[in-house]
C-alpha positions as protocol buffer text, in pm:
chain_id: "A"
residue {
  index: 1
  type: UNK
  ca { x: 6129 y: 6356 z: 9486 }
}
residue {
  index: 2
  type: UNK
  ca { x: 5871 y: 6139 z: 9652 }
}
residue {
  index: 3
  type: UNK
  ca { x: 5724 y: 6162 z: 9973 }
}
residue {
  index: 4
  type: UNK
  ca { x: 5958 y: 5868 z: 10147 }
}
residue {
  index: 5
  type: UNK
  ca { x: 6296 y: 6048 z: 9928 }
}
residue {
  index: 6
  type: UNK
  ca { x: 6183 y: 6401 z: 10078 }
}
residue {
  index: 7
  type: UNK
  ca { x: 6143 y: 6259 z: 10388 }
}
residue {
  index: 8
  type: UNK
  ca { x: 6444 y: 6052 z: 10432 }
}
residue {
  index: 9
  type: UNK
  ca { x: 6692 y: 6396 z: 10315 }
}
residue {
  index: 10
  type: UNK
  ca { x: 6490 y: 6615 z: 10556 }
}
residue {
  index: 11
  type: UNK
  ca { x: 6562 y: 6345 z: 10846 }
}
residue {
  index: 12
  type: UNK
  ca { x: 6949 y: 6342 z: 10740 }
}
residue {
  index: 13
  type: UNK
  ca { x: 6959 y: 6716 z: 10703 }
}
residue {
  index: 14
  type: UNK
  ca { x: 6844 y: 6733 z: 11056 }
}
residue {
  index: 15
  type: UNK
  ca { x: 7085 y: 6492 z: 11229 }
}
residue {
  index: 16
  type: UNK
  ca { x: 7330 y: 6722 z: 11033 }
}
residue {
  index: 17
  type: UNK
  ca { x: 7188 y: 6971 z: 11204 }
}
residue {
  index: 18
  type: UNK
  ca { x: 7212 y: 6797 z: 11513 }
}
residue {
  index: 19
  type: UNK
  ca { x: 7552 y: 6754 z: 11450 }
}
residue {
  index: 20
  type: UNK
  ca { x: 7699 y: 7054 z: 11395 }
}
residue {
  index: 21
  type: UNK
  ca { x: 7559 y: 7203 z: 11649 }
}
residue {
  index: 22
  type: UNK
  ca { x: 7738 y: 7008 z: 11878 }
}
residue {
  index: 23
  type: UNK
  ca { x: 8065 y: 7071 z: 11728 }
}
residue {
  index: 24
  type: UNK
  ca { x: 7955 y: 7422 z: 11783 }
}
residue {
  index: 25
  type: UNK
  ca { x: 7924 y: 7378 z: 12155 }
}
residue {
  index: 26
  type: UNK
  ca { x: 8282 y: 7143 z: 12164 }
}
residue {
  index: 27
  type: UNK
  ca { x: 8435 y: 7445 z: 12035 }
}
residue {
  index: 28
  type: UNK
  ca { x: 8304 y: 7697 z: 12245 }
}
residue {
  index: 29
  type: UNK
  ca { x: 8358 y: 7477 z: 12551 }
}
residue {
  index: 30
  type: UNK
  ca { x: 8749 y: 7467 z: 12443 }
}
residue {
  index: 31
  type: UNK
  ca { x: 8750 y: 7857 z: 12532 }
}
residue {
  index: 32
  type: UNK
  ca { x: 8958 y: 7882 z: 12227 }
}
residue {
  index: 33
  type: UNK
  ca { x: 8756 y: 8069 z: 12043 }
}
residue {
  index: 34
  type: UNK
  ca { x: 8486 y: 7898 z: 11785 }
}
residue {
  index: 35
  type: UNK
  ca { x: 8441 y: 7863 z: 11430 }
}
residue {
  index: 36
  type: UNK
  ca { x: 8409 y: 8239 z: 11216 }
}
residue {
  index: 37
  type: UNK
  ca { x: 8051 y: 8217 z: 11176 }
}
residue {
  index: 38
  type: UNK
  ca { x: 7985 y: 8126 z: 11526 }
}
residue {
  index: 39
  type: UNK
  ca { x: 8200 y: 8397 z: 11627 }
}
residue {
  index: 40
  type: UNK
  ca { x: 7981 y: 8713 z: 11625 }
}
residue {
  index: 41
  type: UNK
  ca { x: 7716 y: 8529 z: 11828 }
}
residue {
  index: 42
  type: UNK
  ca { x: 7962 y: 8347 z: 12040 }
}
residue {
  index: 43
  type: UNK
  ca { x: 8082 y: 8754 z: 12107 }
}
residue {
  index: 44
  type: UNK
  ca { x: 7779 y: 8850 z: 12170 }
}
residue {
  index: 45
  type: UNK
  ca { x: 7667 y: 8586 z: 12397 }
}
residue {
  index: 46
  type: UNK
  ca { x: 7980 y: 8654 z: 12622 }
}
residue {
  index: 47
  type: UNK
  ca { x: 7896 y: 9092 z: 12613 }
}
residue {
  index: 48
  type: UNK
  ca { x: 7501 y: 9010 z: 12691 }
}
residue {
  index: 49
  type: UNK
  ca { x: 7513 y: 8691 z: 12846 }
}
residue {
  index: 50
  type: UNK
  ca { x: 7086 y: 8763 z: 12884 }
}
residue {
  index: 51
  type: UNK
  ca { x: 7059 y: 8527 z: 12593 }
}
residue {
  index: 52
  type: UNK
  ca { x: 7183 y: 8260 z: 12493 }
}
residue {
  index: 53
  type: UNK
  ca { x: 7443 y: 8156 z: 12253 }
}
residue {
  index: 54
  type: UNK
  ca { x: 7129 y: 7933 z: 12070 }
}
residue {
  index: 55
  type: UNK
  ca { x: 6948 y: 8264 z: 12141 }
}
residue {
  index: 56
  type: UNK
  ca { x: 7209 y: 8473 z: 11996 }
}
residue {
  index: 57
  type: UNK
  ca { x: 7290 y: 8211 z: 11682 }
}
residue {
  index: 58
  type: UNK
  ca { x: 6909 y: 8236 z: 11604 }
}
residue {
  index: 59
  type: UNK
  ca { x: 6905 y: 8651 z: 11601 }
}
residue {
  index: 60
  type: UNK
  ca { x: 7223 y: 8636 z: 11402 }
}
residue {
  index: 61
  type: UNK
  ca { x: 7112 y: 8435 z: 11130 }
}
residue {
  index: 62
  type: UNK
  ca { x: 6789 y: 8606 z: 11112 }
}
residue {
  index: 63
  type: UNK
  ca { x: 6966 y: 8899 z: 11046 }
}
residue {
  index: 64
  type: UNK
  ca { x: 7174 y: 8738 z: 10717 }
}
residue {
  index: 65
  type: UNK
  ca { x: 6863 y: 8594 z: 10606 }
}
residue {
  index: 66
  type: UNK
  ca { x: 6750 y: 8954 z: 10595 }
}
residue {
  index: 67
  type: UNK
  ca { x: 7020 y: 9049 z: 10406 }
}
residue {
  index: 68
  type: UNK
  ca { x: 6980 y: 8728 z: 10195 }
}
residue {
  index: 69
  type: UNK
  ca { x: 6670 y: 8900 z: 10088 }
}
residue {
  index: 70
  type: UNK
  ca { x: 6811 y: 9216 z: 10017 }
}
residue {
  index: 71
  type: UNK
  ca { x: 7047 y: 9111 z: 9784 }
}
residue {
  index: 72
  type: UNK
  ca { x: 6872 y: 8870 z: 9581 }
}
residue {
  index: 73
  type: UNK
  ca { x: 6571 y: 9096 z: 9564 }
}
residue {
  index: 74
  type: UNK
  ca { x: 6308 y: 8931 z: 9306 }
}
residue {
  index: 75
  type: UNK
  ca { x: 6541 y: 8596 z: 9256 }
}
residue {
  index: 76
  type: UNK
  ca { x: 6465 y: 8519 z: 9632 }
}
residue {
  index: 77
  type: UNK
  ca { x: 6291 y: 8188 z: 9659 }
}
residue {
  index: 78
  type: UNK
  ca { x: 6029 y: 8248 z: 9933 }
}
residue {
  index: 79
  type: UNK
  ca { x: 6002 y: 7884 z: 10023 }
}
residue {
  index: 80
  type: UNK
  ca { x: 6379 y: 7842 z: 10079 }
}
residue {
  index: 81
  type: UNK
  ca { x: 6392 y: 8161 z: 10300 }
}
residue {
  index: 82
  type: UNK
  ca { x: 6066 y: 7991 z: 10517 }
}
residue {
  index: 83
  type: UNK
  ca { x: 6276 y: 7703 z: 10546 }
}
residue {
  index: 84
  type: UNK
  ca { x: 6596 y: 7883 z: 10678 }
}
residue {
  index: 85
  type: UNK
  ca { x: 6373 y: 8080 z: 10930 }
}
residue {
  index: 86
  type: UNK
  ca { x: 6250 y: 7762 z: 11064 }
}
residue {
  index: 87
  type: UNK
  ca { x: 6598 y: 7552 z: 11061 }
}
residue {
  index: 88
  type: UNK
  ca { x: 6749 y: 7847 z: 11211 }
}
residue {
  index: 89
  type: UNK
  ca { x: 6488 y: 7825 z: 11485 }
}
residue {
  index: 90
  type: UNK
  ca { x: 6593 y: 7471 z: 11604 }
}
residue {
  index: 91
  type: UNK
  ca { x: 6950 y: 7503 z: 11544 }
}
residue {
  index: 92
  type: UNK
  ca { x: 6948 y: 7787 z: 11781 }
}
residue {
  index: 93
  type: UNK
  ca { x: 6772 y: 7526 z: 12001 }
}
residue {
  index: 94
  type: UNK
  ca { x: 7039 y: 7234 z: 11958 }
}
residue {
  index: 95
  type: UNK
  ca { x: 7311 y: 7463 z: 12093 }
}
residue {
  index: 96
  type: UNK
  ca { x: 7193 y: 7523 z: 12379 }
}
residue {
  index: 97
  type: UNK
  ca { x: 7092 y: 7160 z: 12416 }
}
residue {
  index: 98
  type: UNK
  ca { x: 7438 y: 7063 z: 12375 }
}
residue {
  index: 99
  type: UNK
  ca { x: 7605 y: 7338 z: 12622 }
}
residue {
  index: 100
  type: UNK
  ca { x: 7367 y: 7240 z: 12887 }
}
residue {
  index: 101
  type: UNK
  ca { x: 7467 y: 6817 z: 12823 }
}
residue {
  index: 102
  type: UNK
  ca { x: 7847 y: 6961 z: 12810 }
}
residue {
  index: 103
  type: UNK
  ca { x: 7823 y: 7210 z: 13118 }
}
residue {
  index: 104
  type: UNK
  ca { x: 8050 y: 6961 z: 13310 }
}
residue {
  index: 105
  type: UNK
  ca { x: 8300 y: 6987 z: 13027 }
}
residue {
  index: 106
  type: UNK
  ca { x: 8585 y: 7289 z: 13083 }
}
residue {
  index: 107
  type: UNK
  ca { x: 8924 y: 7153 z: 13000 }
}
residue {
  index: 108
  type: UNK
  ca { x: 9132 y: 7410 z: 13164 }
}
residue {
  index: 109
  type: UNK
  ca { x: 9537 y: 7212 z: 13030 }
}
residue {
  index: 110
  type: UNK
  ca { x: 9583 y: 7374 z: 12706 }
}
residue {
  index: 111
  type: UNK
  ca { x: 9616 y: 7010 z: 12563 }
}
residue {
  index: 112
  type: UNK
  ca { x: 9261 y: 6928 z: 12668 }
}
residue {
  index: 113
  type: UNK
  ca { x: 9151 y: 7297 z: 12527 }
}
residue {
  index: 114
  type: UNK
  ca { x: 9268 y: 7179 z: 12216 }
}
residue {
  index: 115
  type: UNK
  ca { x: 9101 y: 6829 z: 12214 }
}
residue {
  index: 116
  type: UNK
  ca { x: 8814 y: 6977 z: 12278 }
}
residue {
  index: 117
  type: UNK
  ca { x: 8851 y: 7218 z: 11996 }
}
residue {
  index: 118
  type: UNK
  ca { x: 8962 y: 6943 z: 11754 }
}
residue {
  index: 119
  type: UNK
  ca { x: 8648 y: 6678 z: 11844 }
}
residue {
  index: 120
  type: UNK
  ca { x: 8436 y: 6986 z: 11801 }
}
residue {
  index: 121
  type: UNK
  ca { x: 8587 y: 7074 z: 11452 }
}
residue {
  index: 122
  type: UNK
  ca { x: 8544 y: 6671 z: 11333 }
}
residue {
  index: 123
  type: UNK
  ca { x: 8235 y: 6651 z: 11520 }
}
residue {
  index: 124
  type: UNK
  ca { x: 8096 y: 6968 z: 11297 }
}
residue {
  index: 125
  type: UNK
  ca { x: 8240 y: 6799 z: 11052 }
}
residue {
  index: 126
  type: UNK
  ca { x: 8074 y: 6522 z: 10962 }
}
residue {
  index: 127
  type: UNK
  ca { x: 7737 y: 6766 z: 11070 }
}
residue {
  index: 128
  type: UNK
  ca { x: 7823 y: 6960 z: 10781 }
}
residue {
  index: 129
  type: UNK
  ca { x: 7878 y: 6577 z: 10578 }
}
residue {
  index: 130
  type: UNK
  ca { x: 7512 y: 6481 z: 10648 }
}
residue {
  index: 131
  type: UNK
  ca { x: 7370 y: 6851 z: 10560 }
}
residue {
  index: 132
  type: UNK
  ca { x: 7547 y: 6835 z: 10200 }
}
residue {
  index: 133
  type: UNK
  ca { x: 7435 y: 6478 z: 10105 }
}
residue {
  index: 134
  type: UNK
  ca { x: 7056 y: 6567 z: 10229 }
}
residue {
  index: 135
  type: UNK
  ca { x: 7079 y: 6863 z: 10021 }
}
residue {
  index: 136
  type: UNK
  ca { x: 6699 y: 7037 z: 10121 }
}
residue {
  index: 137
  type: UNK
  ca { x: 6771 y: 7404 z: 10228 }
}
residue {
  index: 138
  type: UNK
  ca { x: 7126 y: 7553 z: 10274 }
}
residue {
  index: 139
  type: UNK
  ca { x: 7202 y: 7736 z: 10603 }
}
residue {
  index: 140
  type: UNK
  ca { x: 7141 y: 8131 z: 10649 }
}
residue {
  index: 141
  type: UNK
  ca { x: 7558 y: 8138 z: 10697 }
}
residue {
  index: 142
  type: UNK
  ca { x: 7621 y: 7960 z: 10326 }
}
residue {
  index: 143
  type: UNK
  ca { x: 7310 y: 8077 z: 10182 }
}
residue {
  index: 144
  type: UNK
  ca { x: 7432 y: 8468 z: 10224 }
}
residue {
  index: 145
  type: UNK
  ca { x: 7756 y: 8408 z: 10073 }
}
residue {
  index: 146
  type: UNK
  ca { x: 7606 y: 8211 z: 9843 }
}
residue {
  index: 147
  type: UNK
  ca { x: 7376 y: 8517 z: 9753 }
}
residue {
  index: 148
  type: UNK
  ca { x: 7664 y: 8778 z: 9751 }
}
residue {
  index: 149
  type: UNK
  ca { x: 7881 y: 8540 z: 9533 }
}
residue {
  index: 150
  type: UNK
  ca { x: 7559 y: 8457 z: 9247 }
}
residue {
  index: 151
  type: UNK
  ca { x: 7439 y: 8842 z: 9248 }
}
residue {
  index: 152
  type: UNK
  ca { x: 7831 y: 8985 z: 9214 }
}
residue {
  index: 153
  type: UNK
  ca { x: 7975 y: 8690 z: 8990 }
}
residue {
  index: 154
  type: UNK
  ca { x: 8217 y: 8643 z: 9259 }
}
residue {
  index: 155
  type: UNK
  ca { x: 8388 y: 8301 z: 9305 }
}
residue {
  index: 156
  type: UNK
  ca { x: 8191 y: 8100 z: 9625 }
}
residue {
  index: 157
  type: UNK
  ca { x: 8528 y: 8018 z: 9799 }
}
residue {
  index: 158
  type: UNK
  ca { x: 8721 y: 8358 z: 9795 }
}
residue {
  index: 159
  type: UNK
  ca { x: 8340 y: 8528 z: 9926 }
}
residue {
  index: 160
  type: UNK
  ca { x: 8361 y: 8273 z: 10165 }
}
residue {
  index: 161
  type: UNK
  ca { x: 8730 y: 8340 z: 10310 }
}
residue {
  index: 162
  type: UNK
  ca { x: 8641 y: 8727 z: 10265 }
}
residue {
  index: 163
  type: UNK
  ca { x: 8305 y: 8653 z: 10482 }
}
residue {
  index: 164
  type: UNK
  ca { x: 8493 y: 8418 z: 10766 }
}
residue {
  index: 165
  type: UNK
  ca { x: 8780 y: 8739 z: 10794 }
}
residue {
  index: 166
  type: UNK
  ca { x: 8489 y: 8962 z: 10806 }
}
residue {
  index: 167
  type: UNK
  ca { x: 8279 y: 8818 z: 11058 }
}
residue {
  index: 168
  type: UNK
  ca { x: 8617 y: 8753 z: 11276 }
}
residue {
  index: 169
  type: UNK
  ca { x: 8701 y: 9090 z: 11229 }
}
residue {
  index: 170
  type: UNK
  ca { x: 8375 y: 9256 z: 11382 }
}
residue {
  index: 171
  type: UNK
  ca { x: 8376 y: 8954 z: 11664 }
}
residue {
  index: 172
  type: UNK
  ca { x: 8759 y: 9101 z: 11793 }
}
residue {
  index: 173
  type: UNK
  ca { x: 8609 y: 9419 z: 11776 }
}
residue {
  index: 174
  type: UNK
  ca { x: 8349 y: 9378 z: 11968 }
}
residue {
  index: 175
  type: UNK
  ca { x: 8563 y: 9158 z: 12211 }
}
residue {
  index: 176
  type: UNK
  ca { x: 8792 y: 9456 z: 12265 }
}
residue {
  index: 177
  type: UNK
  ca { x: 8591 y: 9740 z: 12293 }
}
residue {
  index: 178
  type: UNK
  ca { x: 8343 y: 9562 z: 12516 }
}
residue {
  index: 179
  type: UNK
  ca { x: 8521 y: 9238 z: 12680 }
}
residue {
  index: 180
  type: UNK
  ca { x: 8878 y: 9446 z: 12676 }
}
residue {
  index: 181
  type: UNK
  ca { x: 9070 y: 9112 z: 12529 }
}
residue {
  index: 182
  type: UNK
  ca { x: 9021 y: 8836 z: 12251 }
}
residue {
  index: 183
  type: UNK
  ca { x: 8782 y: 8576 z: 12388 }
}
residue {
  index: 184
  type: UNK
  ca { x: 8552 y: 8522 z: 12150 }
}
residue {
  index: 185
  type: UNK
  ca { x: 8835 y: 8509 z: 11875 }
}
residue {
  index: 186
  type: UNK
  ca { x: 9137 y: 8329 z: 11909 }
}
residue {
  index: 187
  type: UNK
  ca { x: 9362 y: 8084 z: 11763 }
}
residue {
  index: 188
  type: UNK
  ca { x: 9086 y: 7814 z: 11782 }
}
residue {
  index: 189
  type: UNK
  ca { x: 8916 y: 8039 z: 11540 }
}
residue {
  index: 190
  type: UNK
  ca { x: 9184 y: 7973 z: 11265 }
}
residue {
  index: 191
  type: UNK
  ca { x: 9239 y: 7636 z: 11359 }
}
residue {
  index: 192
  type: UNK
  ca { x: 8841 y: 7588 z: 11289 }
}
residue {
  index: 193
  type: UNK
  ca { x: 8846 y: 7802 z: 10986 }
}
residue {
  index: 194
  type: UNK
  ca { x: 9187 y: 7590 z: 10808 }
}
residue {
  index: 195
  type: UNK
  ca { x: 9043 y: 7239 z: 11006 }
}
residue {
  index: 196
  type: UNK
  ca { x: 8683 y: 7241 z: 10900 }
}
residue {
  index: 197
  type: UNK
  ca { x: 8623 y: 7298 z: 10502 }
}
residue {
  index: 198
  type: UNK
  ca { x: 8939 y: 7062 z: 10493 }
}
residue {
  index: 199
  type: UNK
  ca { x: 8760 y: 6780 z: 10674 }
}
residue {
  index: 200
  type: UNK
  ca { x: 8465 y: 6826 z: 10530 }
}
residue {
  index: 201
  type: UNK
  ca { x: 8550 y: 6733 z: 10193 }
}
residue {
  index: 202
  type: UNK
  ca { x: 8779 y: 6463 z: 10339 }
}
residue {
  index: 203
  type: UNK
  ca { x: 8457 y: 6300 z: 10486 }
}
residue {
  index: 204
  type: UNK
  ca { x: 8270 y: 6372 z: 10161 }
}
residue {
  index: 205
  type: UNK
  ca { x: 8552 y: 6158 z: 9972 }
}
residue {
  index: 206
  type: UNK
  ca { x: 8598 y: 5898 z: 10238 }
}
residue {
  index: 207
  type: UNK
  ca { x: 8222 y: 5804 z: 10315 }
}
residue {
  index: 208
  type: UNK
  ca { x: 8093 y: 5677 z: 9968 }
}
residue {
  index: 209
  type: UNK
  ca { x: 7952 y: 5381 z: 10092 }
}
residue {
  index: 210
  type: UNK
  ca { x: 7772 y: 5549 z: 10393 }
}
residue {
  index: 211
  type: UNK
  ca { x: 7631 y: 5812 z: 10193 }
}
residue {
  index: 212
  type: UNK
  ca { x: 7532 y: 5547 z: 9909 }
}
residue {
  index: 213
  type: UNK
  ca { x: 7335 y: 5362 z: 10198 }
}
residue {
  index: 214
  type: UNK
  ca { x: 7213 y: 5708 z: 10333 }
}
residue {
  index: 215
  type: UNK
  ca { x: 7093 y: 5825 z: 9968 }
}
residue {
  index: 216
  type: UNK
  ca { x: 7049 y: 5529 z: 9765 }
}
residue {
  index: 217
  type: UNK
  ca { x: 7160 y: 5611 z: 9388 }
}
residue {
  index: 218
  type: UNK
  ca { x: 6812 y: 5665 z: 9227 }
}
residue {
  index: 219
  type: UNK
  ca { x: 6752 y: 5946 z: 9497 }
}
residue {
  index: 220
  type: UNK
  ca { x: 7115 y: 6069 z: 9473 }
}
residue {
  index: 221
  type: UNK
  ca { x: 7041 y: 6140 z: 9108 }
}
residue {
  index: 222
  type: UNK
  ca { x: 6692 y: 6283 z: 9164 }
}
């Protein structure tokens, strides 16, 4: 790629970015729970509420980019993991961005709860839309399943599920043992988990024409 092509994906990437992390906040402002690999640091956040949940996000991913490494040993690409460090860094940032702009927002009818959690799931969405067609750097979250899944020849989408039970898993834990009930994890959790990967490729199907004008075909092939 050029200079203007690696611009242009970097720029998209980043509105993706952008993006997601405010269907991040919309979920976690629908006190239903949030999305399985927001959980943990949504958890956390709620146990230590010291940091941040940007702060906590940023520690978090940190932490499976160290375990990125780990696995992948000598096939780690350095540049990619410099990247992640750094797009970690400012999507830590955009969340708390977008829970400060949303402070006013705390639906407290279930109905509203679940709008909330449903605008936040399309909003993320279309986040996640803009991150694949940039395709620059993968996230810490799909990058370490991505890892797991190249180094142990396992299939990407049953690490994945095994990975989003996981990380739910250790998020009730914590919840209980710490919080004494499920607040980080609840049934917006699922709904996020089943709602997301399914709109996601919906958008990817749906928006040819905007992601032919985003990426024009000669870059789209680079």
């Amino acid at each position: 790629m050029n200079k203007r092509e690696t611009a242009r994906r970097y720029t998209i990437f980043m509105f993706g970015q952008m993006f997601v992390a405010l269907g991040v906040a919309f979920t976690t402002k629908s006190a239903l729970g949030t999305s399985p690999i927001s959980s943990i640091p949504y958890s956390l956040s709620l146990i230590l509420p010291a940091l941040s949940l940007g702060a906590w996000t940023i520690l978090f991913n940190y932490l499976l980019i160290f375990f990125q490494v780990a696995i992948l040993k000598r096939n780690c690409k350095i540049f990619q993991i410099i990247l992640q460090f750094f797009i970690t860094l400012i999507f830590g940032y955009f969340i708390d961005f977008w829970m400060l702009c949303l402070k006013p927002v705390n639906p407290h009818l279930y109905i509203m709860k679940i709008i909330t959690l449903l605008i936040g799931c399309l909003v993320m969405s279309f986040g996640l839309y803009l991150q694949y067609i940039g395709n620059v750097v993968m996230l810490p979250g799909d990058a370490f399943i991505r890892a797991i899944s190249d180094t142990y020849r396992k299939d990407f989408g049953k690490t994945r599920m095994v990975s989003d039970i996981t990380m739910s898993s250790i998020a009730v834990i914590l919840c209980i043992i710490f919080l004494g009930g499920l607040y980080g994890v609840r049934e917006g959790t699922l709904i996020a988990a089943l709602l997301i990967g399914n709109l996601f490729r919906l958008l990817i199907r749906r928006l040819t024409k905007l992601t032919a004008v985003l990426i024009p075909e000669k870059e789209a092939a680079a």
